[in-house]
C-alpha positions as CSV (number, residue, x, y, z in Angstrom):
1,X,0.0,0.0,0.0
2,X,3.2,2.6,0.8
3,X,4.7,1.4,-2.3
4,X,1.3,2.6,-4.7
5,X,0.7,5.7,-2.2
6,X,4.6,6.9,-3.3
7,X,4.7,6.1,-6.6
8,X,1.3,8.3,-6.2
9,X,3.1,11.3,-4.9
10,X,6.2,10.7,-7.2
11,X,4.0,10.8,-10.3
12,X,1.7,14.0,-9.5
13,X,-1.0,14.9,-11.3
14,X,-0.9,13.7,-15.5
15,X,-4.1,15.2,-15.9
16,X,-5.3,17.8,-19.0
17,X,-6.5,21.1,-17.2
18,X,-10.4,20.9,-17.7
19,X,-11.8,23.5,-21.0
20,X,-14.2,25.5,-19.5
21,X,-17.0,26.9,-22.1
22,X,-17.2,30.0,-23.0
23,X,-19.8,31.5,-21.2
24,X,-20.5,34.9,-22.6
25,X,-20.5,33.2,-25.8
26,X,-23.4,30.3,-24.4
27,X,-25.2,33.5,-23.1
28,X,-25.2,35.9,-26.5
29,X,-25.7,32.1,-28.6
30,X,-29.0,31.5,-26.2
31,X,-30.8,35.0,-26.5
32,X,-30.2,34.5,-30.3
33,X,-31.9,30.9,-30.0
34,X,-34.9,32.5,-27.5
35,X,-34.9,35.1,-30.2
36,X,-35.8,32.7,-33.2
37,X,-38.1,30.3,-31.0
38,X,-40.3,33.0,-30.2
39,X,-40.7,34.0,-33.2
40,X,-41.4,30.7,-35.2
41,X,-42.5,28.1,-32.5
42,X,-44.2,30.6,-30.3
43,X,-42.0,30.4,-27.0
44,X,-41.3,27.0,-26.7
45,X,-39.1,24.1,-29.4
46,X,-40.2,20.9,-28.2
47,X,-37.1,18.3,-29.6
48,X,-37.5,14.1,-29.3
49,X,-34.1,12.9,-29.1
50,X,-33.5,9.5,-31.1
51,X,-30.6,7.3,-30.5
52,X,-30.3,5.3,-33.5
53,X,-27.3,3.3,-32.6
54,X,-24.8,5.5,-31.4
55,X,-21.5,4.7,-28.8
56,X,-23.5,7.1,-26.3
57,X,-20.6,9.9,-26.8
58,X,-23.1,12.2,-28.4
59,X,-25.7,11.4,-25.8
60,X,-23.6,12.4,-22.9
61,X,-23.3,15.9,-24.7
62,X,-26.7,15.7,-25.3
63,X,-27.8,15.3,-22.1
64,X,-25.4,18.2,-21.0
65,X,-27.3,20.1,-22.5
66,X,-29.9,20.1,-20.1
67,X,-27.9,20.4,-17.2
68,X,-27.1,23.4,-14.7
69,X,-24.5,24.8,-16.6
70,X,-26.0,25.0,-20.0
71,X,-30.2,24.7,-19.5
72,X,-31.8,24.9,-22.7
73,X,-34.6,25.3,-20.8
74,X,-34.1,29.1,-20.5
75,X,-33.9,30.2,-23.9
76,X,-37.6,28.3,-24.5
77,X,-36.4,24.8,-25.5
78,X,-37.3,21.4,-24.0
79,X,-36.7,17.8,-24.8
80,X,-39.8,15.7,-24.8
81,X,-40.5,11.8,-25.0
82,X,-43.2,11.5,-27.4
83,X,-42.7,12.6,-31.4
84,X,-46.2,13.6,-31.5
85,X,-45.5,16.9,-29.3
86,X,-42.0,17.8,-31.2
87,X,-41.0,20.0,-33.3
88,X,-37.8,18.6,-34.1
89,X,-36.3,15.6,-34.3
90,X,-32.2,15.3,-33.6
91,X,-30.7,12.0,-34.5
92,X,-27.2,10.6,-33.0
93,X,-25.3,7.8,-34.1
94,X,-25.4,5.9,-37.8
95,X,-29.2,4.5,-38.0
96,X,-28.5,0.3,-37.3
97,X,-30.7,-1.9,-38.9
98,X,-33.2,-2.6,-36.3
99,X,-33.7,1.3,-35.4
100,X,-34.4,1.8,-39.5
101,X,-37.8,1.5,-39.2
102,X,-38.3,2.9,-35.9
103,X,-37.0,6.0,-37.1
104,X,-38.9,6.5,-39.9
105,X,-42.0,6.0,-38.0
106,X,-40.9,8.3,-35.1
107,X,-40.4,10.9,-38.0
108,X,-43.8,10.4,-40.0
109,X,-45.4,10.9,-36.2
110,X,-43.8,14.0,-35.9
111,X,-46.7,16.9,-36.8
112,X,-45.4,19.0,-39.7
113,X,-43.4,21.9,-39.7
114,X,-40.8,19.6,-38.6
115,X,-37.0,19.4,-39.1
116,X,-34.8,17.2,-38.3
117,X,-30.8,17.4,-36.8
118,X,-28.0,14.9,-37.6
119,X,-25.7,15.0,-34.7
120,X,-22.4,13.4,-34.7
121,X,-20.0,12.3,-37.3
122,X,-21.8,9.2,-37.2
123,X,-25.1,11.0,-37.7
124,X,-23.9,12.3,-40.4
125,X,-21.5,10.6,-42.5
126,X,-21.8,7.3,-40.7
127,X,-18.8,8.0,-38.9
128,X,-16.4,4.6,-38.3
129,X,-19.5,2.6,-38.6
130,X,-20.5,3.1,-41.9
131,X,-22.8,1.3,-43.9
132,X,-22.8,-2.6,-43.7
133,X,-25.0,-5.6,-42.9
134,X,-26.1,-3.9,-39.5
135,X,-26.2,-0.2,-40.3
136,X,-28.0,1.7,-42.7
137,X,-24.8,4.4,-42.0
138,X,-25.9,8.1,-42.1
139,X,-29.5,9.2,-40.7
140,X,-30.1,11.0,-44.4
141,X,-30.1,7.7,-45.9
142,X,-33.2,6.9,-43.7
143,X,-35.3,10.3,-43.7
144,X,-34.9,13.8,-44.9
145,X,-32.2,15.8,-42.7
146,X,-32.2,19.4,-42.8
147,X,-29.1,20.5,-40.4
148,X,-25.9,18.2,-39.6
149,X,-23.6,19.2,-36.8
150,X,-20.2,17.1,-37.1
151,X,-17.5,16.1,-34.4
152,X,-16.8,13.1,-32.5
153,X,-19.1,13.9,-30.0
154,X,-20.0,17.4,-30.9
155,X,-20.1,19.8,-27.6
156,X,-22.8,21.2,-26.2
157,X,-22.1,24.3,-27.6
158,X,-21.7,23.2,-30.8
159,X,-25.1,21.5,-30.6
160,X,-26.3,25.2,-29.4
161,X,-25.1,26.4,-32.8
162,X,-26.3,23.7,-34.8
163,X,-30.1,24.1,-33.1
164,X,-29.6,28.0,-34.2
165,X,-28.7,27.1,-37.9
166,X,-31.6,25.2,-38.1
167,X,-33.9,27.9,-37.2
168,X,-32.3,30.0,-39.4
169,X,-33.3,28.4,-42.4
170,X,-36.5,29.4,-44.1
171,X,-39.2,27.0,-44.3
172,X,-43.0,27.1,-45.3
């Protein structure tokens, strides 16, 4: 037990020092997010998060999203369980063969206007996965997709940004 506690102290910390977000720029990204939800969802973006066969890197972001430090839930934007009450539909991981159909009905149950966010390399591209006899690869090859948001997981703050491109577009 000595012998593990010196080599311990011997070592010292091998750590990274932890990123911190930038928070200003969470802040000015949200009020331009409240900003567009207001005005095309009437105060509140209901999103149903899929997982259609990811590793679970992008989920964790995901989930951070709703979390202390970042709360979507301020700037008007909630994640709910059933497709019938969203507005939006974002997608992580390459679809896998037994979430293909799934998907597509999750989508067609979504009430129109609807878009729909490819999150992840995965997501998008198919990532290392790909397309083979147990995945379909990228989400567009299932349904339409109107935004992607690459990285391997994206960051919640990149998600923030993605969520904001796709209110920018114009839809009727």
């Amino acid at each position: 037990m000595f012998r593990i506690l010196n080599q311990i102290v011997r070592t010292g910390l091998r750590t990274e020092p932890v990123a911190r977000p930038d928070a200003a720029g969470l802040e000015r990204l949200g009020i331009e997010l409240r900003r567009r939800v207001d005005a095309r969802f009437g105060h509140s973006l209901a999103i149903r998060q899929v997982d259609a066969g990811s590793c679970g890197g992008c989920e964790i972001e995901v989930h951070a999203l709703a979390n202390a430090y970042y709360d979507l839930e301020r700037f008007g934007i909630r994640f709910c369980a059933s497709p019938r009450h969203a507005d939006a539909l974002l997608v992580t991981g390459p679809v896998s063969r037994h979430m293909e159909q799934a998907l597509r009905r999750t989508w067609r149950a979504m009430p129109a206007p609807k878009f729909v966010i490819a999150a992840g390399d995965c997501a998008c591209d198919g990532g290392e996965f790909g397309e083979s006899y147990a995945s379909c690869g990228a989400v567009e090859r299932v349904i339409p997709v109107d935004v992607r948001i690459p990285g391997c997981p994206p960051t919640p703050l990149q998600l923030v940004e993605g969520l904001l491109a796709a209110l920018a577009q114009d839809r009727d």
